[in-house]
C-alpha positions in Angstrom: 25.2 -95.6 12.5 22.0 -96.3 13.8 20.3 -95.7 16.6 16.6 -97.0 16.2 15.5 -98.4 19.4 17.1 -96.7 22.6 17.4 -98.0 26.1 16.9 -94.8 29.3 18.0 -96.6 32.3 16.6 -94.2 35.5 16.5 -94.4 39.6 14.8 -91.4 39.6 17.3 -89.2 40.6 18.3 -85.9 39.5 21.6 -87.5 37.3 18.8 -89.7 35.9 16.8 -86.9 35.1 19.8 -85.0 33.7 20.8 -87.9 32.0 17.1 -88.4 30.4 17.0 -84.8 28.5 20.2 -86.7 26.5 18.5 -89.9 25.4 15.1 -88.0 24.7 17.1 -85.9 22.6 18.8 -88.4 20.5 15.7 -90.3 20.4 14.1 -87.2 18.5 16.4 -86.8 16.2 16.9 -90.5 15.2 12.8 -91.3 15.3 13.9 -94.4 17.4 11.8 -96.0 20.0 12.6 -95.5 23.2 12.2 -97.8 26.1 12.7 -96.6 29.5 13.5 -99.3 32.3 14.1 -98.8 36.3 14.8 -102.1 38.1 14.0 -102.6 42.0 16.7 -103.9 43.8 15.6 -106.6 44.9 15.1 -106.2 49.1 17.4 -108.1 51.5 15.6 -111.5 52.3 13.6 -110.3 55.7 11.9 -114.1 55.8 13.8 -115.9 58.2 13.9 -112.6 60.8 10.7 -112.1 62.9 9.0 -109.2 61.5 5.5 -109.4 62.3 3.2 -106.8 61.2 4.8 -107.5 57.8 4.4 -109.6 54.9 7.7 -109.8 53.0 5.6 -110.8 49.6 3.2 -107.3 50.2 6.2 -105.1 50.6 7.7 -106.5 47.5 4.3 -105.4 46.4 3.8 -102.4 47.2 7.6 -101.3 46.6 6.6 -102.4 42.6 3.0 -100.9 42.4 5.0 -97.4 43.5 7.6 -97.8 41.1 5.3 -98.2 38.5 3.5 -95.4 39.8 6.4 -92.8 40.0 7.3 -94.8 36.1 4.0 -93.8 34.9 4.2 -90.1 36.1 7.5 -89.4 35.0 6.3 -90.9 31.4 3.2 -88.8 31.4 5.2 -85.6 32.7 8.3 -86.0 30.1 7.3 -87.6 26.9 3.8 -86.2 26.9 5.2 -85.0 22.9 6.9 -88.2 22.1 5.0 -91.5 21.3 7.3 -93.8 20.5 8.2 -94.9 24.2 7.6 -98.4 26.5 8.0 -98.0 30.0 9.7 -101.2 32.2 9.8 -102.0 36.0 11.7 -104.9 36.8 13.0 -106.7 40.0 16.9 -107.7 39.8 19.9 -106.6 40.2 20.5 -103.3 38.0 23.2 -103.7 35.9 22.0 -107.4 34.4 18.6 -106.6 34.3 19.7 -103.0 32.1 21.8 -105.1 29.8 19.2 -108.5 29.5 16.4 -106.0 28.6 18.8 -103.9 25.8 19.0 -107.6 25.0 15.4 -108.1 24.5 14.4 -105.7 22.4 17.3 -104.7 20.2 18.7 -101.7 21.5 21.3 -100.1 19.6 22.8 -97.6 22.5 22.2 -97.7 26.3 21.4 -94.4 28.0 21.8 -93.9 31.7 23.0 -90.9 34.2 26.2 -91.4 36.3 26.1 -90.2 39.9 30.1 -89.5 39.9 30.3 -91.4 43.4 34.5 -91.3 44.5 36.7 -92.7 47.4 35.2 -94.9 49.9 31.4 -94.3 48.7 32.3 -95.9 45.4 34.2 -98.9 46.8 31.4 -99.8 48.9 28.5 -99.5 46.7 30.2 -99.9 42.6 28.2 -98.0 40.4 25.3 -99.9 38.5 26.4 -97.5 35.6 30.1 -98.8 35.1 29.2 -102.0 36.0 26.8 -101.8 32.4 29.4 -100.4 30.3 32.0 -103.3 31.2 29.5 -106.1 30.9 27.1 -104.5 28.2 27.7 -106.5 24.5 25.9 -102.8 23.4 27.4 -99.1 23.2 26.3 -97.6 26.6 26.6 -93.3 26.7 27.0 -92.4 30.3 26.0 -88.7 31.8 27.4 -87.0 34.8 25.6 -84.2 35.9 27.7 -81.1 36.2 28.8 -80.3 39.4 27.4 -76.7 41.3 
């Protein structure tokens, strides 16, 4: 089995982080390239209420330019001895834009961090990670972080 081009999916968070030292690990050890995505979900449309010391097309803006941003850092702080790495920020919804860009460039596994949300808090909000392995046409490992 092969694993020569990975996708990391990451929000940032600590499982993401956890779930990073996993797919950094593998990609060592298999000399694949890695590619590292974290999509924006997109904002709730604000246009039709009266907000008016704000420009719906800036924040978008500025919530991308600071996602690349934090992208860019994390890339320079945790791969500074790997080279084989592209770094994504998309807009979307999370789960299709994980799987359409494992589409795009070929990727042989999916990496991404569960947060291990139960009850109530799962029901309400799904989790971006499950909803990838049941739609994802590509093996997806998932990582929960150990609790305490």
């Amino acid at each position: 089995m092969s694993f020569s081009t990975l996708l990391f999916a990451t929000d940032f968070s600590e499982s993401s982080d956890h779930a990073f030292e996993y797919a950094l690990t593998l990609a060592k050890q298999f000399d694949s390239q890695l590619g590292l995505i974290h999509v924006i979900n997109e904002p709730v449309d604000l246009r039709g209420f009266y907000v008016p010391h704000i420009s719906f097309d800036k924040l978008e803006e500025e919530i991308e330019q600071g996602a690349r941003k934090v992208m860019e850092k994390f890339c320079r702080t945790h791969l500074a001895d790997y080279e084989k790495y592209d770094c994504y920020v998309v807009p979307g919804i999370p789960y299709e834009e994980i799987i359409k860009k494992a589409e795009e460039i070929g990727a042989t596994l999916i990496v991404m961090g569960t947060h291990g949300r139960t009850g109530f808090d799962h029901v309400l909000f799904g989790s971006t990670a499950e909803k990838v392995v049941r739609k994802s046409p590509i093996p997806v490992m998932t990582i929960r972080i150990k609790e305490g």
